[in-house]
Every structure is written in C-alpha cells, then in structure tokens.
C-alpha positions as CSV (number, residue, x, y, z in Angstrom):
1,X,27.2,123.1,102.7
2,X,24.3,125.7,103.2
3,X,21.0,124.2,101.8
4,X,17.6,123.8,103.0
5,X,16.6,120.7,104.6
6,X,13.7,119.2,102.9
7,X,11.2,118.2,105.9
8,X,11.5,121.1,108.0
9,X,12.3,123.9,105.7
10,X,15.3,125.1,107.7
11,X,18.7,126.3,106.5
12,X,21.7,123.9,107.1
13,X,25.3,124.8,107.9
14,X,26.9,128.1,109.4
15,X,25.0,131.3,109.1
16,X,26.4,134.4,107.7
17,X,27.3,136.1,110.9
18,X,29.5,132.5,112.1
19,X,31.0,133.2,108.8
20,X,31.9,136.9,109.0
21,X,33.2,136.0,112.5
22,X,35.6,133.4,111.5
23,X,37.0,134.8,108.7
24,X,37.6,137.7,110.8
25,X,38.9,135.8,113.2
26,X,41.5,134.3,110.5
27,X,42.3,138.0,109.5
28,X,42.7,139.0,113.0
29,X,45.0,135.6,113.3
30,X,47.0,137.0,109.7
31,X,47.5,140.2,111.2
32,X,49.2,138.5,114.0
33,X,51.3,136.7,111.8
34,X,52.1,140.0,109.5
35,X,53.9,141.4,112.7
36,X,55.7,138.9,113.3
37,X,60.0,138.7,112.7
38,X,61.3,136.3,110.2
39,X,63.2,134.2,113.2
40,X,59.8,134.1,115.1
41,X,57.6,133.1,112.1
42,X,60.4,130.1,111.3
43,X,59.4,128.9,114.8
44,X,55.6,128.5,113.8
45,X,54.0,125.6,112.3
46,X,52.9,128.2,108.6
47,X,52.4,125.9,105.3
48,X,55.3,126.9,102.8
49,X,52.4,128.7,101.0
50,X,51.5,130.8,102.9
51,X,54.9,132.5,103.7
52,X,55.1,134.5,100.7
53,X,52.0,136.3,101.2
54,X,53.0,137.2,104.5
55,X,56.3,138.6,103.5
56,X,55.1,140.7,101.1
57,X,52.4,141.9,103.3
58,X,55.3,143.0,105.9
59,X,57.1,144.8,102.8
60,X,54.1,146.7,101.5
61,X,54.3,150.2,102.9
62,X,51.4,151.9,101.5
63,X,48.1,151.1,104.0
64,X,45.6,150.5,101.4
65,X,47.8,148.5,99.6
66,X,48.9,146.4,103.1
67,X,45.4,146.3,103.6
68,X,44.4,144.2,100.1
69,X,47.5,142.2,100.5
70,X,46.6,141.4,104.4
71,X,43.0,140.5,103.0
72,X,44.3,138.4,100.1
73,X,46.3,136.7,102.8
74,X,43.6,135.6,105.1
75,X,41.7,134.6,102.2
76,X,44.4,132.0,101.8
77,X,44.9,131.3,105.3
78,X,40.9,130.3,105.2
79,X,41.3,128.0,102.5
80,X,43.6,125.8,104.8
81,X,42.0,123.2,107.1
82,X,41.1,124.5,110.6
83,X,43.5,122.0,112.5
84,X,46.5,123.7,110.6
85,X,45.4,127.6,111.6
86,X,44.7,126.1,115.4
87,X,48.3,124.5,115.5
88,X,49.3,128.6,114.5
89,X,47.1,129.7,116.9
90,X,48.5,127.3,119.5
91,X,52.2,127.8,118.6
92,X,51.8,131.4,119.0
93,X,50.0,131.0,122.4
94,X,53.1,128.9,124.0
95,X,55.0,131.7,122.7
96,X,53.2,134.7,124.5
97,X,53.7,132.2,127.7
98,X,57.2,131.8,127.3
99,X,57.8,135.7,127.3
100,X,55.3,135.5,129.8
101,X,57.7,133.4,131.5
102,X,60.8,135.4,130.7
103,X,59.2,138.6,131.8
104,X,58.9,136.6,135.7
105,X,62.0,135.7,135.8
106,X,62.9,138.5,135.0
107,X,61.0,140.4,138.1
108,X,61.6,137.8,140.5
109,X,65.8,138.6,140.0
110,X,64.8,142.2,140.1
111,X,63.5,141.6,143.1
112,X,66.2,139.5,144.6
113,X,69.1,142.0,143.3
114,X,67.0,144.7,145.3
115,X,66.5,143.0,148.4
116,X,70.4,142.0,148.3
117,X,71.2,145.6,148.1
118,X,68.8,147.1,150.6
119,X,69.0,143.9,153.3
120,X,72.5,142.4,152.7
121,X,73.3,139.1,154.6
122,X,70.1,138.8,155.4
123,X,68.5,138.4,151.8
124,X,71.4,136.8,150.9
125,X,70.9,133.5,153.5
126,X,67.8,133.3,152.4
127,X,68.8,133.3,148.4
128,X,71.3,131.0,149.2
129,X,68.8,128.5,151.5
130,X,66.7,128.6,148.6
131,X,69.4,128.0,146.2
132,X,71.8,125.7,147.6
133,X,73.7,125.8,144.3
134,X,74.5,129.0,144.3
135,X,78.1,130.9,144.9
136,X,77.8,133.0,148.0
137,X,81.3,134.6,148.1
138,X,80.6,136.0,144.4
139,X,76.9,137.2,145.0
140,X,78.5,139.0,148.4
141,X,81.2,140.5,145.7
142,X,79.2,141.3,143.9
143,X,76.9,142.8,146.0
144,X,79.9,144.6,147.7
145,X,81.1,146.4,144.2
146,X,77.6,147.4,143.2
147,X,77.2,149.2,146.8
148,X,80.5,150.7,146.1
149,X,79.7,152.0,142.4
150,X,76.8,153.8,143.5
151,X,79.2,155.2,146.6
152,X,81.2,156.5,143.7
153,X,78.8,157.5,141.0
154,X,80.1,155.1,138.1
155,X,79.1,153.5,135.9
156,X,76.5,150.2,136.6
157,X,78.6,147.7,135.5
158,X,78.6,145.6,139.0
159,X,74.9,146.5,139.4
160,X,75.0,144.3,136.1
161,X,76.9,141.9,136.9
162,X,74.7,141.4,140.3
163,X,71.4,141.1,138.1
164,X,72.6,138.6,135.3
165,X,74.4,136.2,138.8
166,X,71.0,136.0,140.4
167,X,69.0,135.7,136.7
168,X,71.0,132.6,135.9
169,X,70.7,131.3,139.5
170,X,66.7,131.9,139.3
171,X,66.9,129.9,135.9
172,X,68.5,127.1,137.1
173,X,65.3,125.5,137.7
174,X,65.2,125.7,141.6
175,X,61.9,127.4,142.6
176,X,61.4,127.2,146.1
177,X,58.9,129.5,148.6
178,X,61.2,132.3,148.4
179,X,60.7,132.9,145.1
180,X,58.5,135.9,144.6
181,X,56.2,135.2,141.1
C-alpha cells in the first residue's frame, strides 16, 4: 500500500523503520513461541500452519541453521492477519499472569508456614479467622511434627506436609486482610 499521493507528493502507508519494527516484533513474538513446551503451545490460539515450523525450529540444533528456520518462521507468522498474532500475544500474556499468580500463592503459604513455625497459636488464630474453613487440629499437627523433625534432624517430610495444608487452604479462594501478597 506504499505509493505517493498525487496532490501533495507524500508517501502513503508505513515507513520502512514501522516495518523493520514489526517484523521484529513478530520475530521477537516467534522466538517466544520457539521456547515454548509442546503442552504449553497446545494451550495457545497458533493456526495449524504454523506449528510445523515451530517444531522444527525447536529441533534444529545448529544456531545458524535455528536462526534461518526462526526467520523463515516469522516470515510466516507475518503473513497471518494481525488479530490472530495479538490473540498469541494475548494468550501468552494471561499465561505469564497465571504463573504470576502461582508464584504468590506460593509466597504468601511460605509465609504462613513460617509464621506458624516461629509464632505458633498465635499465627495459627489468625490463619484460621481468616480461613474459617480450615482444619485447625491438623495444621496444629502438623505444625507439631515439623517442630519435632527439625528437633531430630530428619528428613522434611512434615515441613512438607505443613506447606502443601496451608497452599491448598490459600487456594481455596478465601483472600482476606491477612493474606500477605
């Protein structure tokens, strides 16, 4: 669509540089894609063509040969409509904030299983005031054992135990104030 418009003289459509950005910006987008798993790239909106090319960039070893194959790729990727590399683009974003999500959750029962072990009942009312649905005799077992494995140098497997308990409870779905983000 690049042409010169007939009054003023002045080129029409995207300029050079807009075009070397995008197209870098779709080879930054396949290189995501290349370093992807299998299971995660089935979980992404990618046209059936396009999965072929992207397997065999993963199974090229050779770097200037990954390197053609990764450019023929994006070359493909840029002959399909924008709205179809945005979905990609958008599918992979909800992905980084689920992990992003995980990796909370994660730290917030870190941070309860600590604060269990260092402050006892204590941390443990206000767990379960937060948490009405959770079990308070097995989080004070549990609690108890993993105080007692590290009496006894063994193995973590209470200390475990403790950290999945308070993960599931945290996943429940009840955030409350005493959640730490």
């Amino acid at each position: 669509m690049r042409g010169r418009d007939e009054d003023t003289g002045e080129f029409l459509g995207t300029s050079r540089s807009q075009q070397r950005r995008e197209a870098l910006d779709v080879l930054a987008l396949a290189q995501q894609l290349a370093a992807l798993s299998a299971t995660q790239l089935s979980k992404l909106p990618i046209p059936e063509a396009l999965h072929p090319h992207i397997v065999d960039v993963q199974r090229i070893g050779s770097h200037i040969a990954r390197k053609r194959q990764m450019a023929f790729l994006a070359k493909q990727m840029r002959r399909e409509d924008d709205e179809v590399l945005d979905a990609i683009r958008d599918a992979l974003d909800a992905g980084g904030e689920a992990a992003r999500q995980e990796t909370a959750l994660l730290h917030r029962a870190e941070h309860w299983r600590e604060r269990l072990l260092e402050e006892g009942d204590a941390a443990l009312a206000e767990l379960i005031e937060s948490h009405p649905s959770a079990d308070r005799q097995q989080l004070r077992q549990l609690v108890r054992n993993t105080l007692d494995e590290r009496k006894r140098n063994k193995p973590p497997h209470a200390f475990r135990e403790l950290f999945r308990a308070v993960k599931e409870l945290l996943a429940a779905g009840e955030t409350h104030p005493g959640d730490i983000a």
